[in-house]
Backbone bond lengths (Angstrom), bond angles and torsions (degrees), N, CA, C in turn:
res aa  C-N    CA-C-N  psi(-1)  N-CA   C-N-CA  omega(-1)  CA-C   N-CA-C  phi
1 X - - - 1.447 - - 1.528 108.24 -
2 X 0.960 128.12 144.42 1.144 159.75 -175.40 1.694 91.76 -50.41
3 X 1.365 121.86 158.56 1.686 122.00 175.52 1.556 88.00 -108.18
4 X 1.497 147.96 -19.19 1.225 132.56 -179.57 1.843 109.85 -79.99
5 X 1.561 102.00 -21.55 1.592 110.80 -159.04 1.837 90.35 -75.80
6 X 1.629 98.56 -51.44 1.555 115.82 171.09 1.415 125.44 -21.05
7 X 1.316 93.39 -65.66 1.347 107.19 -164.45 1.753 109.86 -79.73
8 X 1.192 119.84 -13.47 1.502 139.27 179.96 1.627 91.36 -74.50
9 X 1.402 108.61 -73.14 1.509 104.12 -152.97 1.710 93.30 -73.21
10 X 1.251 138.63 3.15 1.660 123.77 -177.14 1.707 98.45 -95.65
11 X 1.368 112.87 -35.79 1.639 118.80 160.40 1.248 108.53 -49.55
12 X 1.296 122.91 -64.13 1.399 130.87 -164.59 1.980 97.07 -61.72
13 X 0.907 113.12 -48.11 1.562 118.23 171.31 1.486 113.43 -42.31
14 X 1.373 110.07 -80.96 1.360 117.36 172.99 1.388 122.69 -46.30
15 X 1.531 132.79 -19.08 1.443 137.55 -167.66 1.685 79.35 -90.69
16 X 1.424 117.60 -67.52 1.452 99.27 -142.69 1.708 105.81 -81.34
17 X 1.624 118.68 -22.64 1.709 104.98 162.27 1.436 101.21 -51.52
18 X 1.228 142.34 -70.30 1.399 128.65 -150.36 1.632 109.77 -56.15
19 X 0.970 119.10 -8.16 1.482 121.62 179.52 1.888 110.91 -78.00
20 X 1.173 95.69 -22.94 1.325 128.54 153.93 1.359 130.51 -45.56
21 X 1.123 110.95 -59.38 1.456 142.73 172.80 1.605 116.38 -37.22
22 X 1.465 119.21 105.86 1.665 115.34 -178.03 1.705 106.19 -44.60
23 X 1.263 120.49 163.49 1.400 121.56 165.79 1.770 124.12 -89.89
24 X 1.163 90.48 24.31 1.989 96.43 -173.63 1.810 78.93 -144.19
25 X 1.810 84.79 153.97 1.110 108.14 -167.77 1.942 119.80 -111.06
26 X 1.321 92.58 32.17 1.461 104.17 -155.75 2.075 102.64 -67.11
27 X 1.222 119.45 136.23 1.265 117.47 -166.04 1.602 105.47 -86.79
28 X 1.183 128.57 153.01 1.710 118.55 157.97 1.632 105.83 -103.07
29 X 1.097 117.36 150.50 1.491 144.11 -173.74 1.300 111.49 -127.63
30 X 1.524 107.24 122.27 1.757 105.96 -174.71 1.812 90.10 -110.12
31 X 1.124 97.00 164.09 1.773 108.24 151.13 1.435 125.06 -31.32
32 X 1.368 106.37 -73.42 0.944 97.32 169.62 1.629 149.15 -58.32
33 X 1.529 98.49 -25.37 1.892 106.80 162.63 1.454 110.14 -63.97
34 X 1.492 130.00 -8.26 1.440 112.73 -159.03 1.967 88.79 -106.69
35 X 0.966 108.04 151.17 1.993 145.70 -150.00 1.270 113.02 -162.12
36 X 1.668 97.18 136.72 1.436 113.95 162.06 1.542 97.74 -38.05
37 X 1.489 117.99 -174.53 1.381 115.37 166.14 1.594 105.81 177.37
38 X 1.808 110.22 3.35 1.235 117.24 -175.72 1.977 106.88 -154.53
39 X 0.906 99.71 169.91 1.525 114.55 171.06 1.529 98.04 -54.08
40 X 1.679 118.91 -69.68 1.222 127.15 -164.31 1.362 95.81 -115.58
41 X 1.679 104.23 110.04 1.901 82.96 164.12 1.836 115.10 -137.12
42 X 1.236 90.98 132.35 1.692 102.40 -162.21 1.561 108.87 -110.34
43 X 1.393 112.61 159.93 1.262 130.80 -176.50 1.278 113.86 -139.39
44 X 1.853 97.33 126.96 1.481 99.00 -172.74 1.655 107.84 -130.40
45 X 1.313 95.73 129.37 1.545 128.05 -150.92 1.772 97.75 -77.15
46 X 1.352 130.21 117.53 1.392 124.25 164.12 1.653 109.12 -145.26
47 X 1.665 101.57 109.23 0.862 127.78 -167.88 1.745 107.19 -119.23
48 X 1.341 114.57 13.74 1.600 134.83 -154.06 1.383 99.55 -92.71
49 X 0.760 115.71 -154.68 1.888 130.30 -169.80 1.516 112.03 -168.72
50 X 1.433 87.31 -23.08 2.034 83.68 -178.35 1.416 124.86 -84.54
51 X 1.236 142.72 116.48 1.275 142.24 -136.67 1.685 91.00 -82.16
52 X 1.571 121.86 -52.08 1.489 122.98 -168.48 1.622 105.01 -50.95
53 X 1.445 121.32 -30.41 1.368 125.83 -169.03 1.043 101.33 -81.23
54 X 1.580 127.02 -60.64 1.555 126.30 172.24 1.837 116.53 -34.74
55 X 1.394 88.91 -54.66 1.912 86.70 165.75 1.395 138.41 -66.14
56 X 1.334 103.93 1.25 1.726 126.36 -171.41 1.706 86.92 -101.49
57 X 1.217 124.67 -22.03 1.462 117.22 -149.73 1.406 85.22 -110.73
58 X 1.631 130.32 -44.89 1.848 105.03 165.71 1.275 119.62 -97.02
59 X 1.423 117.01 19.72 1.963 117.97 129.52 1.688 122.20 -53.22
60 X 1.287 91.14 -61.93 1.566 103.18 -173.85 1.716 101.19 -54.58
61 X 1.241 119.42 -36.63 1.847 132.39 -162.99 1.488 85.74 -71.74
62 X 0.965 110.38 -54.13 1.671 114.63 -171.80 1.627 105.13 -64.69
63 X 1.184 126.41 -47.89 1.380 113.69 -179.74 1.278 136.60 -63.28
64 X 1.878 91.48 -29.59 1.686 117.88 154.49 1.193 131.48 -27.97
65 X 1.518 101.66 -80.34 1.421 122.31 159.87 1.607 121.77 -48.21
66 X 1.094 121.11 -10.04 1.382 127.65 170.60 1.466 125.83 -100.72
67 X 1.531 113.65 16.28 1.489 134.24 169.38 0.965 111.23 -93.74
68 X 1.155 94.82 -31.37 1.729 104.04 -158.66 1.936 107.36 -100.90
69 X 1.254 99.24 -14.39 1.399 119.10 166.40 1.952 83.69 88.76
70 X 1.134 127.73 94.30 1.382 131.92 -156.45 1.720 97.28 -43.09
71 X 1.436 112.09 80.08 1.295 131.41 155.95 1.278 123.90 -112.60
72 X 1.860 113.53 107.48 1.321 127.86 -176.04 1.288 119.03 -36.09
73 X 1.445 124.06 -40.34 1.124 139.08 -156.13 1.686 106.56 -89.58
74 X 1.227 115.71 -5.79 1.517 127.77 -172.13 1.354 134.11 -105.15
75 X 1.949 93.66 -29.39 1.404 125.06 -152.87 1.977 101.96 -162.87
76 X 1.245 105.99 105.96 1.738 111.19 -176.45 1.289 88.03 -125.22
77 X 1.705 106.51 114.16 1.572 101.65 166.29 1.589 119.19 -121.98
78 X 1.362 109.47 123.99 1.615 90.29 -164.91 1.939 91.53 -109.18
79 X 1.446 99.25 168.72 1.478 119.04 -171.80 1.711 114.06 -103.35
80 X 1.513 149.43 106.41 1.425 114.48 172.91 1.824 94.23 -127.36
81 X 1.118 86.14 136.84 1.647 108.20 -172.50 1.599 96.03 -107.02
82 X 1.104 117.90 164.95 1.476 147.23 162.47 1.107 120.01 -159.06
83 X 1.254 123.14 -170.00 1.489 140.16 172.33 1.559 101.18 22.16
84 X 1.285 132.45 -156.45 1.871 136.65 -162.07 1.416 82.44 -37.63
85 X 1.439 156.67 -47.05 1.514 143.33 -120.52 1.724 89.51 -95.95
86 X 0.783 120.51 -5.88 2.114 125.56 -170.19 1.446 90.64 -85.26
87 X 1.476 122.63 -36.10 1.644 112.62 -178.38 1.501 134.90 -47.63
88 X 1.598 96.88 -27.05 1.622 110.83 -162.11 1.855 93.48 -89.73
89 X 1.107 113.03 11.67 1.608 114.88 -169.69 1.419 111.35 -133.02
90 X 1.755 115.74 26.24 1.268 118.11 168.31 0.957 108.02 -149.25
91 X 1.918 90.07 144.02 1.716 111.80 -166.70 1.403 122.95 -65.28
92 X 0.982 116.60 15.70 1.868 139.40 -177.23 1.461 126.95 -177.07
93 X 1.036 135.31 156.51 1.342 115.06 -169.82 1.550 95.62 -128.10
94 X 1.687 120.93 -1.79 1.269 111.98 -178.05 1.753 114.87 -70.69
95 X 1.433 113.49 156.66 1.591 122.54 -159.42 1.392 121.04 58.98
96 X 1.508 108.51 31.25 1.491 108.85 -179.63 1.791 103.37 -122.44
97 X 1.149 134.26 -175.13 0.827 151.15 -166.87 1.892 104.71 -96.59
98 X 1.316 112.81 -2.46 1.456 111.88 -151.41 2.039 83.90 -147.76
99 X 1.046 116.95 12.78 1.512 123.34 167.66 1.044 119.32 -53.61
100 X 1.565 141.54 -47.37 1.461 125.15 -170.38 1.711 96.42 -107.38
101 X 1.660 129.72 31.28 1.283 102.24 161.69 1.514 103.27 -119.86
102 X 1.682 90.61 144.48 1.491 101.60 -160.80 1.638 112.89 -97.21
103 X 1.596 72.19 90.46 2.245 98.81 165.48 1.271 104.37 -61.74
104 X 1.420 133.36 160.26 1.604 149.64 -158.23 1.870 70.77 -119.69
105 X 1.056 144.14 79.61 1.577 142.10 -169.30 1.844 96.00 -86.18
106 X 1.139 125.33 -40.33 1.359 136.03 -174.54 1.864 87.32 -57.64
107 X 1.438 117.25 -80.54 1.265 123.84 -136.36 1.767 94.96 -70.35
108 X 1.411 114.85 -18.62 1.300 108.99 173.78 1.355 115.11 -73.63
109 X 0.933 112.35 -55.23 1.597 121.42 175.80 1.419 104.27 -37.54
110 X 0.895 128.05 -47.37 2.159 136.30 178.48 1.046 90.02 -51.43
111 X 1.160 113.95 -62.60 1.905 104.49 -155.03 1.638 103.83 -83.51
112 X 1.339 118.21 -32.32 1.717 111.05 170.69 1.515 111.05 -45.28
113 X 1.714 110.41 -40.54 1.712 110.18 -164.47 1.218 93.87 -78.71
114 X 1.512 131.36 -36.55 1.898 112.70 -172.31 1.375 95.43 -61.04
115 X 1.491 120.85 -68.70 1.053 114.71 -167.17 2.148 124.42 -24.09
116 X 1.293 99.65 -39.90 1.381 105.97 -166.60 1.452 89.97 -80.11
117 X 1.571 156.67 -15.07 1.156 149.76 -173.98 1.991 99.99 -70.90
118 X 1.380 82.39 -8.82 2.123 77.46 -168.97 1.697 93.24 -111.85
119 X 1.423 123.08 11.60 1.198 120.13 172.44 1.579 115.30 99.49
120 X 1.487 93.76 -19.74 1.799 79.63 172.89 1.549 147.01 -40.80
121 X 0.803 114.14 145.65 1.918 107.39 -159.50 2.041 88.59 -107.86
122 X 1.400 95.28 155.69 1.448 101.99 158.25 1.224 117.02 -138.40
123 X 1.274 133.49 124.79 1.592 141.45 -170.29 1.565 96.25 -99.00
124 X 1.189 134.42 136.85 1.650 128.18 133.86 1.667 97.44 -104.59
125 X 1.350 84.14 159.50 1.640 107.55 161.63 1.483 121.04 -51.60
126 X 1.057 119.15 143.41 1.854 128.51 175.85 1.407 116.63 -100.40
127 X 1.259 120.98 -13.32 1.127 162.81 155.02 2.169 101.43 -48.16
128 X 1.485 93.16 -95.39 1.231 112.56 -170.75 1.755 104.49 -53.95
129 X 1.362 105.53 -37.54 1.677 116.88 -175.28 1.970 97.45 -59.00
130 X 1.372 102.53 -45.03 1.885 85.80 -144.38 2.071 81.60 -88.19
131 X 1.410 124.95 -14.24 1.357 141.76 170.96 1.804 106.10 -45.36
132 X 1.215 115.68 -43.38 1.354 126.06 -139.23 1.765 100.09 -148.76
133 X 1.531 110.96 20.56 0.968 114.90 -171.16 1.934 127.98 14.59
134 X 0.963 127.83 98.42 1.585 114.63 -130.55 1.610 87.88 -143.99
135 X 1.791 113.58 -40.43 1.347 106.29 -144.73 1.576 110.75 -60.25
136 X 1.342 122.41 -20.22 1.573 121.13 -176.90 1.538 114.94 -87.30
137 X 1.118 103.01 13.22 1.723 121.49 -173.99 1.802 101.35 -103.09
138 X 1.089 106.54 -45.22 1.891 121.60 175.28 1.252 107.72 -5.19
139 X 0.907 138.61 145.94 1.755 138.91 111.09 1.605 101.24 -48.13
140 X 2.017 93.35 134.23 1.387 99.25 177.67 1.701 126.64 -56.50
141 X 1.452 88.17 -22.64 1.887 103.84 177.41 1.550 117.92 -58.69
142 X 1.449 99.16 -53.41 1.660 101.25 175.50 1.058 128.62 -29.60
143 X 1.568 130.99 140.46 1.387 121.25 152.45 1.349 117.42 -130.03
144 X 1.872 92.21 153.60 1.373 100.54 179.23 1.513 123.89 -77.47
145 X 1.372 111.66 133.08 1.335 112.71 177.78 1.869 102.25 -112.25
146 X 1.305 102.77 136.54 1.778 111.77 177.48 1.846 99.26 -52.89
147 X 1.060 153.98 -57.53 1.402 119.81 158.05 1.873 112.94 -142.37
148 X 1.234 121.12 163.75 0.940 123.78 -167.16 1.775 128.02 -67.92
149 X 1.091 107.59 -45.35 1.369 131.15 179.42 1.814 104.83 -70.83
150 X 1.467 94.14 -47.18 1.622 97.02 -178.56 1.306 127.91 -66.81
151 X 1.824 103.17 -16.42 1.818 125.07 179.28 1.848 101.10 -69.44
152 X 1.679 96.73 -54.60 1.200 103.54 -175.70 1.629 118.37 -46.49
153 X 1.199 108.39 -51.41 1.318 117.52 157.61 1.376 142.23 -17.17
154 X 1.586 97.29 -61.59 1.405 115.87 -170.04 1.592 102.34 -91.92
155 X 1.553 114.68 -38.42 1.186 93.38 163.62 1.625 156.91 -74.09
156 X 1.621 96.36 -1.07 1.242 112.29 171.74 1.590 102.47 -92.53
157 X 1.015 137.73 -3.37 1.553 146.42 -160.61 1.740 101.02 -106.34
158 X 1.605 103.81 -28.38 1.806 102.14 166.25 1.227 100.17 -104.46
159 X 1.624 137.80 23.14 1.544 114.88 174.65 1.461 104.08 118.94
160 X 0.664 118.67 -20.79 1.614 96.19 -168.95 1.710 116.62 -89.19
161 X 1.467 122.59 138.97 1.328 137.72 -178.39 1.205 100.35 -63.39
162 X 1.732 116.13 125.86 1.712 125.16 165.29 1.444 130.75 -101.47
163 X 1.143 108.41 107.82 1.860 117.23 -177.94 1.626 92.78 -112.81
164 X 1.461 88.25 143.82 1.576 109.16 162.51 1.726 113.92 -158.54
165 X 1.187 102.37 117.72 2.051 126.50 -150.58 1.589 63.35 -48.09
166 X 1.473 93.38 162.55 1.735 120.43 151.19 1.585 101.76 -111.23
């Protein structure tokens, strides 16, 4: 084939899959991509429903990161939510199961994005996502992890320290 015919139909390929392409940018995360990635690296479990607790839990994230003088390289803290805990990580809550309770959704979102300036990761469940049909609801930051409980798992099983607020 021709290298002009080539290069037409691999354009023509790539134009019309991407048309394809969901409009949110939400990542998937297997087991195996997840790594040490710090001196200390911890995982904090929110599986809660109560919004004041969820906000106690990126207080505490924030104070974390402030031991360590919020240096990535010192301190990797990642987040995996499931079940009620997937709420605090969508850009609306209408058509959900959790629609008429009134989350402060703005003021969380502020403090979710600082948080990610110090590297913090956020996992939801893949599980709870395809459960609760959710994934087009995401923050683009989020990622999907294949299930929630089982992340928690694995990441304390390569090292990492487990807190979850009471």
């Amino acid at each position: 084939m021709e290298r002009r015919k080539f290069l037409k139909l691999g354009t023509l390929f790539l134009i019309s899959s991407s048309l394809y392409l969901p409009a949110f940018a939400v990542e998937m995360v297997s087991f195996k991509d997840m790594k040490r990635k710090a001196e200390v690296d911890v995982v904090y479990h929110a599986d809660f429903p109560q919004e004041k607790r969820f906000k106690t839990m990126l207080r505490n994230i924030t104070n974390h990161l402030s031991v360590y003088d919020f240096n990535p390289l010192k301190i990797h803290i990642v987040v995996v939510a499931h079940g009620a805990g997937a709420k605090f990580f969508l850009k609306d809550l209408k058509g959900t199961k959790w629609e008429k309770e009134p989350i402060d959704q703005k003021a969380i979102k502020a403090k979710l994005e600082e948080l990610l300036q110090y590297g913090v990761e956020f996992y939801i469940c893949g599980i709870t996502v395809k459960r609760l049909k959710l994934r087009e609801k995401l923050y683009d930051f989020v990622k999907i992890v294949p299930s929630g409980v089982g992340t928690v798992a694995h990441l304390q099983n390569i090292g990492y320290a487990y807190i979850k607020v009471q």
